[in-house]
C-alpha positions in Angstrom: -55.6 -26.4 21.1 -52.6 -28.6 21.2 -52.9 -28.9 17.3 -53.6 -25.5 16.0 -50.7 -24.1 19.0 -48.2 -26.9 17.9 -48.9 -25.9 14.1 -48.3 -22.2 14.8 -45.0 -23.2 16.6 -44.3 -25.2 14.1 -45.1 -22.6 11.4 -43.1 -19.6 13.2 -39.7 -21.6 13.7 -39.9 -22.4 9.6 -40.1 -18.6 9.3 -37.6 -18.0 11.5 -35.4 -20.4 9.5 -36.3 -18.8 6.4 -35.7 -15.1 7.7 -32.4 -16.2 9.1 -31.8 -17.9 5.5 -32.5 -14.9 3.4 -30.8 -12.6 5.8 -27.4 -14.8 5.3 -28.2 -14.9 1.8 -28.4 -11.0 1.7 -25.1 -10.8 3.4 -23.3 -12.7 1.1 -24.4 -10.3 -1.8 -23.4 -7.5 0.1 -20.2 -9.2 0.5 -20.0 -9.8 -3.2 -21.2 -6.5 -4.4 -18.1 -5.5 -2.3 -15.8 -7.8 -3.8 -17.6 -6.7 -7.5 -17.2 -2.6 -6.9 -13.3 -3.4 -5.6 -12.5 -5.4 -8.4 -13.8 -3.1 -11.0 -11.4 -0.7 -9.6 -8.7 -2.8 -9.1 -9.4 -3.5 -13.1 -9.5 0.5 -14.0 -6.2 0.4 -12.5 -4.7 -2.5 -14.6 -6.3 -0.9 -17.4 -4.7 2.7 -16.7 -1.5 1.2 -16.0 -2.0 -0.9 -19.4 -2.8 2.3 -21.6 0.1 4.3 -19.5 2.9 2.2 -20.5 1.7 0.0 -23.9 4.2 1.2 -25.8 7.4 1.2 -23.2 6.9 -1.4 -20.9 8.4 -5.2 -21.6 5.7 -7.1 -23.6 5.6 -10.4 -21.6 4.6 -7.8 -18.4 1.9 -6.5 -20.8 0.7 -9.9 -21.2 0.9 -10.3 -18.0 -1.4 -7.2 -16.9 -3.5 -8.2 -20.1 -3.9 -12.0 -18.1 -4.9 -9.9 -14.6 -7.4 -8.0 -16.4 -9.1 -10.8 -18.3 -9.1 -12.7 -15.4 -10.4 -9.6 -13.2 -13.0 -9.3 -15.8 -14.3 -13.2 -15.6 -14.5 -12.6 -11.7 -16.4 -9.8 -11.9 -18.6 -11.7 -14.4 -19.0 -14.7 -12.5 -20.1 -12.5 -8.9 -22.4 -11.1 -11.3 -23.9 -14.4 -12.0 -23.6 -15.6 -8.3 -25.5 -12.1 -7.4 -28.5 -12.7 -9.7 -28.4 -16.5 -8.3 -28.7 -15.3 -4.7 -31.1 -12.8 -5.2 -33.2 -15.5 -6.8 -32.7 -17.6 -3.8 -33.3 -14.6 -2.1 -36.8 -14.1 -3.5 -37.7 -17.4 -3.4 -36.7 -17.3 0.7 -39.1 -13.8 0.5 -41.6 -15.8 -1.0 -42.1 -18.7 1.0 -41.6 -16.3 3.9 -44.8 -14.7 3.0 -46.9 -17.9 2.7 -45.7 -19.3 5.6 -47.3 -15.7 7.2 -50.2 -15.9 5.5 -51.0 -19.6 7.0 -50.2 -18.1 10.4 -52.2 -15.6 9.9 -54.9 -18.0 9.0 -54.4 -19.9 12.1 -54.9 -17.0 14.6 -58.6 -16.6 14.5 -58.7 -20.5 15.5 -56.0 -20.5 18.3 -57.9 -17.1 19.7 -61.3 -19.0 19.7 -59.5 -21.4 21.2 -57.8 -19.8 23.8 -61.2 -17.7 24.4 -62.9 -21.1 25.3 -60.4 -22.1 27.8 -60.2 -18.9 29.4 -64.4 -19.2 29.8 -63.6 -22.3 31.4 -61.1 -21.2 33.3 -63.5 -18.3 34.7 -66.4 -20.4 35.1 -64.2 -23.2 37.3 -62.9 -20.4 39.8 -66.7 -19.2 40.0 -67.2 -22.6 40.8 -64.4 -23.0 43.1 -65.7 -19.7 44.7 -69.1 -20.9 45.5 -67.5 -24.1 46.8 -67.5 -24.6 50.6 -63.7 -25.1 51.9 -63.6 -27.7 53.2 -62.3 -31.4 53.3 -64.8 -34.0 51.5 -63.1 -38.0 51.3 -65.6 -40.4 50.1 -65.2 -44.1 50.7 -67.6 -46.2 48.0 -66.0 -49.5 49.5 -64.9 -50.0 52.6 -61.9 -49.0 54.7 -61.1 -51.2 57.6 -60.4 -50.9 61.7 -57.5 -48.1 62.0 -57.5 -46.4 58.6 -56.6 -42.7 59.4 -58.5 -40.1 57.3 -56.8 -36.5 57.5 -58.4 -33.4 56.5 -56.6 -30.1 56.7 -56.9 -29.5 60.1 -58.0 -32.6 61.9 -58.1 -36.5 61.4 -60.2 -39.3 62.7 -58.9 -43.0 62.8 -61.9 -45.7 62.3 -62.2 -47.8 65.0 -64.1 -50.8 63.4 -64.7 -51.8 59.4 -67.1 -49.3 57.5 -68.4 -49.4 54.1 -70.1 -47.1 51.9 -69.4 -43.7 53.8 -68.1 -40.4 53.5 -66.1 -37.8 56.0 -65.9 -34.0 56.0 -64.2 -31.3 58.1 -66.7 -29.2 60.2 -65.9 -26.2 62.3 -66.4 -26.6 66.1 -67.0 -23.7 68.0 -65.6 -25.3 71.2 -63.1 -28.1 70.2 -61.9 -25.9 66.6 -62.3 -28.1 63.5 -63.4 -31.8 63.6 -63.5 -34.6 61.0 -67.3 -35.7 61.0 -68.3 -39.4 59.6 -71.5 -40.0 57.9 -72.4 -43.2 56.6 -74.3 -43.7 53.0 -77.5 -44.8 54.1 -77.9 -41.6 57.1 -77.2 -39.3 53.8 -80.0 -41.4 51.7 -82.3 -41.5 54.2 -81.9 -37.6 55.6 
């Protein structure tokens, strides 16, 4: 159980990671698609302002707005190339994404078995516990010497001399209330 749980953790956080990776990478191409649409503008303005005064304006500011528009033009290029990069990386995060799901969803049918078993066992101990007698049950294979207390819930007995190979149990007494009872080994063999 430990296994196939631990491997399903396991498996979840890398998808997390992976979600949480693609997701950043989506923002940053949002964030660049942005920067792509503004700078095409900006570069229809250049390029307005270019045609508007070519033939009256100073030529070194024409070189000038010629520079700004060559060099809007490269940026633009190069968040094109950085857009088809990160939707790669994108894809690739989609991708493993998937597969990481599928080997989750692989692993279910064996951590529900799983479960499904211990929860049988858990039933089947607390119809055992239920069937059980309540009460207090210490059992001594050894021995316990002269003085040893033995508590039970409700009562306790203290041995007065060294016993071996015994066992004690809290019974209800009608007139005294409970009681801890001593029987020895050999009474239980023989009875």
């Amino acid at each position: 159980m430990k296994q196939a749980g631990a491997k399903k953790d396991a498996l979840m956080l890398q998808k997390n990671e992976k979600e949480n990776s693609a997701r950043k990478i989506f923002q940053k191409m949002v964030e660049l698609k942005i920067f792509h649409d503004r700078a095409e503008i900006k570069k229809g303005r250049l390029s307005a302002e270019f045609k508007k005064h070519k033939s009256t304006a100073d030529p070194k500011n024409l070189k000038n707005l010629v520079v700004l528009i060559n060099n809007f033009r490269d940026r633009m290029n190069a968040s094109i190339e950085e857009l088809k990069q990160l939707n790669d990386i994108k894809k690739k995060y989609d991708k493993e994404i998937k597969l990481i799901e599928k080997q989750i969803h692989q692993l279910e049918p064996e951590v529900k078995k799983i479960v499904s078993r211990l929860e049988t066992d858990m039933f089947a101990f607390f119809e055992w516990t239920r069937k059980q007698e309540s009460s207090t049950h210490i059992k001594i294979n050894h021995s316990a010497l002269a003085g040893t207390v033995l508590k039970g819930v409700f009562s306790s007995i203290v041995l007065k001399e060294k016993i071996s190979d015994f066992h004690v149990f809290e019974k209800e007494d009608i007139n005294t209330g409970f009681k801890m009872m001593l029987e020895r080994s050999a009474d239980l063999k023989a009875g």
